[in-house]
NUNU-586687 format. One record per atom (N, C-alpha, C): x, y negated, z. Coordinates in steps of 0.1 Angstrom, whole numbers, plus 5000, padded with zeros to 4 digits. Layout:
BEGIN
XYZ;...
This chain:
BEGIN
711796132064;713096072063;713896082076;715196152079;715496132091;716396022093;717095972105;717795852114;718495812102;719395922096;720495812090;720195792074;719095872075;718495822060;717595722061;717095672071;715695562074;716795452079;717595442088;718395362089;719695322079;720295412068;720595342062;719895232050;718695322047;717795222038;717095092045;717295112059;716694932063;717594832063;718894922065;720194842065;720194772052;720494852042;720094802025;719294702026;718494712029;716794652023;716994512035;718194492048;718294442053;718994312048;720394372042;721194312034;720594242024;720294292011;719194222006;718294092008;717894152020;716594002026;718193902032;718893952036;719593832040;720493772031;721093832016;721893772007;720493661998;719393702000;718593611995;717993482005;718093492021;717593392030;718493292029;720093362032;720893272036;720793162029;721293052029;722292892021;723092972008;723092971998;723893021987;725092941988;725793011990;727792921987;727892831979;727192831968;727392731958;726492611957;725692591967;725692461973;725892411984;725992261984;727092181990;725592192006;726992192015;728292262017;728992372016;729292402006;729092551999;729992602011;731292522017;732292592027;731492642038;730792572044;729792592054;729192722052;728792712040;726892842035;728792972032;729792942029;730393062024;730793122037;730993072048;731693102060;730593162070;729193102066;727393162073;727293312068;727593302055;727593442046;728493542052;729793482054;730693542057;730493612071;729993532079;729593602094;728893712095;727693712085;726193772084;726693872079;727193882064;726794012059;727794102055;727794192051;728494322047;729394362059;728494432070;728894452078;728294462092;728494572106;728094602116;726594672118;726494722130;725494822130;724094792126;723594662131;722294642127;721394662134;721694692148;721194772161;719994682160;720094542162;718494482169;717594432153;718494442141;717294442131;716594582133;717194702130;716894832132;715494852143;715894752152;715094772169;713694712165;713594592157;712494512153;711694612146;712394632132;712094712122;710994842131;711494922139;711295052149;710395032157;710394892164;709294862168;707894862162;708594782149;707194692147;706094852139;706994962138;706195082131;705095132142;705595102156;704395122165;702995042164;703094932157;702194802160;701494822139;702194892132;701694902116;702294742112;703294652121;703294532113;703394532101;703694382093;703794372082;705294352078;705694402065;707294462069;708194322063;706894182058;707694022057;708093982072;706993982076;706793962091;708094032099;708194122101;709694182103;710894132099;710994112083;712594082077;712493972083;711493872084;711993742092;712493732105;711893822117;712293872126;713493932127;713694022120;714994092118;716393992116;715793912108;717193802100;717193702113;716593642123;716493602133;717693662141;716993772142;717893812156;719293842148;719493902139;721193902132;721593792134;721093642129;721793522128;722093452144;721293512151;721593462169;722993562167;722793662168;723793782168;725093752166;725293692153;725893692144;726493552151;726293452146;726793322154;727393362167;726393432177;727493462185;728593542192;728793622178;729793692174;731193592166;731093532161;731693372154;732493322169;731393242175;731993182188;733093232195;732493372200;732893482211;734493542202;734393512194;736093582188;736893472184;736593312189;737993182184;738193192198;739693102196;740693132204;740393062218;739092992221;738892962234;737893032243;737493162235;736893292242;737493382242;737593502234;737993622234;739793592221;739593512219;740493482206;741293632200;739993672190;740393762185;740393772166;740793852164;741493862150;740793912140;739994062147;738694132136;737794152144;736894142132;735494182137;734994252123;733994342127;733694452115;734494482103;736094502109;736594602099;737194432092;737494302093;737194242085;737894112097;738794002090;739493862097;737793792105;738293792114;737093692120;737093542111;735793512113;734993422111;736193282110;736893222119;738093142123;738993152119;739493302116;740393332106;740593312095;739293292089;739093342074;739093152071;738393082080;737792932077;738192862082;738792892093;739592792103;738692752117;738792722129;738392712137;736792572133;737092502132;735692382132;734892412123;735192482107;734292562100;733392682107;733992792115;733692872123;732592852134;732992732137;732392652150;730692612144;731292552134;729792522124;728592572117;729492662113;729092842104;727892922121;728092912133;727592942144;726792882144;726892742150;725892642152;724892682142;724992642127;724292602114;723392772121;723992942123;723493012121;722293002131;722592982140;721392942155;720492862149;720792752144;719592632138;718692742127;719492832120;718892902108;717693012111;717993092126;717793142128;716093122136;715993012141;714192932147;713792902130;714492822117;713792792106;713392942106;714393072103;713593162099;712393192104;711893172114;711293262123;709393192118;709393062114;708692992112;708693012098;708693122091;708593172079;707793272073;707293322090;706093442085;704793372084;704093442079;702893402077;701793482091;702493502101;701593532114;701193392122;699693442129;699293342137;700293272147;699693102148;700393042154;700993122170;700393152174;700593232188;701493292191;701593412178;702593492175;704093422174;703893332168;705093272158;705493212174;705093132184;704993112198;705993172197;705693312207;706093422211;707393422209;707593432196;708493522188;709793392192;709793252190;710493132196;710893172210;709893212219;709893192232;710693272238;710493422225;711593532235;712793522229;713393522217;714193432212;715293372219;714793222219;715593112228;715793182245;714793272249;715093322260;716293382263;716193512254;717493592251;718693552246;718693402245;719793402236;720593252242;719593222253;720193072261;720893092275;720593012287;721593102297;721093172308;719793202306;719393342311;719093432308;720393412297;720793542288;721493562283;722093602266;723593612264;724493472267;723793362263;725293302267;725293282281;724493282291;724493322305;725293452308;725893552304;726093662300;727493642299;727493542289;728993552283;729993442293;729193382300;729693262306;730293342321;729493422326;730093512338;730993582334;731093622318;732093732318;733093642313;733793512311;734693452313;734693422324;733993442335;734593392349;734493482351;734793622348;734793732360;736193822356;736893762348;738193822338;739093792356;739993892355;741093922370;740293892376;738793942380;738293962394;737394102394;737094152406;736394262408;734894222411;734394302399;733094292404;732394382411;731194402417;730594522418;729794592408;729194672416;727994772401;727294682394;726294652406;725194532404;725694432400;726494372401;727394202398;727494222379;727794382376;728294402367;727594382357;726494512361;724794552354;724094422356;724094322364;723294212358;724094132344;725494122347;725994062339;725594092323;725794242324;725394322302;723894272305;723094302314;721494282314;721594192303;722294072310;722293912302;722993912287;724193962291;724893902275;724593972268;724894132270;724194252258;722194252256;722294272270;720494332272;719294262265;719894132268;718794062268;718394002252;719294052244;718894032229;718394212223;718794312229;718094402229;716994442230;716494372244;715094362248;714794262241;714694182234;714294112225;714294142212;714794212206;714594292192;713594342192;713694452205;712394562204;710694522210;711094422219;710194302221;709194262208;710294172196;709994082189;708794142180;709794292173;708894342164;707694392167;707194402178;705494392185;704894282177;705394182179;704194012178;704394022162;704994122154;704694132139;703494232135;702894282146;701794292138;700794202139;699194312133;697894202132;697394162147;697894152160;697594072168;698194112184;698194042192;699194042204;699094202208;700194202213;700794372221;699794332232;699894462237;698894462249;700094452262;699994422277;700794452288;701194572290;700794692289;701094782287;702194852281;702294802269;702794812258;703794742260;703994602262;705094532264;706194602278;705294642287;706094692299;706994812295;705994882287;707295002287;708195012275;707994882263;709094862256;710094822261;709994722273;710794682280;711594742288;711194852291;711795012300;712895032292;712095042280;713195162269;714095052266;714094932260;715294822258;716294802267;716194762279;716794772290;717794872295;716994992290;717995142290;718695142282;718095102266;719495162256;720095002259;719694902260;720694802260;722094822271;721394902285;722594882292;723895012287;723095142283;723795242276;724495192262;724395062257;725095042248;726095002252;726194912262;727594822272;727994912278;727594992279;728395162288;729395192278;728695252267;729595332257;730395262250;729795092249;730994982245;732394962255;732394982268;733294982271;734095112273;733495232269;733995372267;735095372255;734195322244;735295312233;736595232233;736095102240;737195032238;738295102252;738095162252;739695292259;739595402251;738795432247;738995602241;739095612224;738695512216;738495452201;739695352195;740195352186;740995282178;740695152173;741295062166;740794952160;739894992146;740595082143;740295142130;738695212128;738295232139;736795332139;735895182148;736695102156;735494962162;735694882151;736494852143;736594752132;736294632145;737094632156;737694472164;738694572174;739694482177;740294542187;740294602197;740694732198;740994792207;741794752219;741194802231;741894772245;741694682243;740994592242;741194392250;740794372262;739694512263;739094442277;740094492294;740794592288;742094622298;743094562298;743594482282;744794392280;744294242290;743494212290;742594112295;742394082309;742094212314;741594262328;740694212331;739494242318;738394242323;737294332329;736394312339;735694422346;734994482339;734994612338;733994712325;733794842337;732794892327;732195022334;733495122335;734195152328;735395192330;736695192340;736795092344;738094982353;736695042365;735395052368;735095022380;734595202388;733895282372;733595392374;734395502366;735195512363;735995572352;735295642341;735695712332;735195732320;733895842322;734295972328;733396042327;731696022337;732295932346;731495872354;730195762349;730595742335;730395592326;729795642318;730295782311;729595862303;728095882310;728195962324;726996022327;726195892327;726195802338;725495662336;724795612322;725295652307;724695612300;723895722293;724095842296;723195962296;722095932305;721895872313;720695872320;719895802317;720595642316;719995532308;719295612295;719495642286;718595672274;717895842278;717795862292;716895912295;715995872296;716395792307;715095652308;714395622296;715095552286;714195512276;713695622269;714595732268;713295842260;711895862267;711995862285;710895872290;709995762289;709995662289;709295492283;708995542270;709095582264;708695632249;707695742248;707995842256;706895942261;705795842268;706195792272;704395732283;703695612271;704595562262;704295482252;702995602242;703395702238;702795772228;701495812242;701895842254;700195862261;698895742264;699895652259;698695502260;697895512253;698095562238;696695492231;696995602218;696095742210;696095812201;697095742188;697195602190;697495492180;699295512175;699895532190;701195542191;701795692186;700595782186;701595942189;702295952173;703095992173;703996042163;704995892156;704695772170;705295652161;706595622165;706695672179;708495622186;709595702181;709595772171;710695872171;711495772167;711295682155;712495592150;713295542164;712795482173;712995422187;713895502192;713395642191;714395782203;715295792194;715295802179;716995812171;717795712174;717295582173;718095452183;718895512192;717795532204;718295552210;719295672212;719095762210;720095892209;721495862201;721295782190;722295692181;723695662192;722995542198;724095452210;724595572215;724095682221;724895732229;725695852221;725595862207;725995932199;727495882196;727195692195;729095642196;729895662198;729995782210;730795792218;731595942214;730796012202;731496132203;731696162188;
């Protein structure tokens, strides 16, 4: 099966597990469970269920074990996508092709619909039937990625760094946090889904490869948002220039931003090569991983 035939069937099979996890609308608070729905589904790339999913093929996990994992990381995702577009962050209008979350419900519904998804998202996780250890794990990187030494750590600098100059490094730590660090956690997560802990090895150089495509995604994210329409991001175009906010673009210009994220998913393709010389176990198992990653940088053209 190749990339866009394997990834659109997890996407499917993704949707699915989530029209059956979520709160059903038609119980109370049905406004609440219709506006959770509303955030989550029909709609957006899928990048860090995909990344779980891709991982967890290196490890043979179990593919329950996953959708729980997978619906996790969407609902962090997802909530803080909700937040990040009302009018006391980014206050914006669409998101996937579609009225934001606040738009559609109103701001304190919105606000709720986030919250409730984060709370939803630790119940999920305590839904697999993996050892207590794992289940650990899987909490610990989680809440890691997703607290403030990490996305909202992440998001918190990139409201204070709007009309100021940053540098390279000021910058690249910043996506580390708000983008990266739920990336490296996707690809992280779906390890602790199989039958027993990753090895250090293993964890170091999934960590390579996340880190790379995570920052080559914040590359090519701020590529498009100058070179792409509303119509093809399904959210607005130019905000982060109408804004003046610091992007790889404003600091290194386009073609410059391009090569930078060419390299980056060099990187990770090479973490993926030393992955398959670890152990007979891996060879022929990262390709899903290298379409990922070749994918992100494919956005762009």
């Amino acid at each position: 099966m190749n990339f866009k035939s394997w990834s659109a069937e997890r996407a499917e099979h993704f949707e699915l597990c989530a029209k059956k996890a979520l709160p059903p609308d038609n119980r109370l608070p049905w406004k609440l469970h219709e506006a959770m729905r509303y955030a989550v589904l029909d709609g957006g790339k899928r990048i860090r269920p995909l990344l779980a999913y891709a991982s967890g093929e290196l490890v043979s996990a179990d593919e329950a074990a996953l959708d729980h994992i997978a619906l996790a990381l969407e609902y962090i995702h997802s909530y803080s996508l909700v937040h990040d577009d009302m009018p006391c962050m980014d206050n914006d209008t669409l998101r996937r092709g579609k009225l934001t979350t606040h738009r559609k419900y109103g701001e304190a519904m919105a606000m709720l619909a986030g919250d409730a998804l984060q709370a939803q998202a630790f119940f999920e996780l305590t839904q697999t039937k993996l050892p207590g250890e794992q289940i650990a794990m899987l909490v610990k990187l989680l809440s890691a990625a997703a607290g403030s030494a990490g996305m909202c750590g992440g998001q918190a600098v990139d409201l204070l760094s709007v009309h100021q100059k940053l540098d390279l490094d000021t910058l690249t730590l910043m996506h580390r946090m708000k983008t990266g660090a739920m990336i490296r956690a996707s690809a992280l997560m779906g390890l602790y889904g199989g039958k027993k802990m990753p090895s250090a090895a293993l964890i170091g150089l999934i960590t390579q490869y996340a880190d790379a495509i995570g920052l080559a995604f914040q590359v090519i994210d701020d590529v498009l948002d100058v070179t792409a329409d509303t119509a093809v991001l399904g959210k607005t175009a130019g905000k982060d220039a109408a804004e003046d906010k610091p992007t790889y673009v404003s600091l290194l210009g386009l073609e410059e931003s391009r090569r930078m994220a060419c390299c980056e998913i060099d990187k990770a393709l090479e973490a993926l090569r030393a992955i398959e010389a670890l152990s007979p176990d891996y060879e022929g198992r990262t390709e899903r991983l290298a379409d990922i990653a070749r994918y992100i940088l494919s956005r762009d053209h």
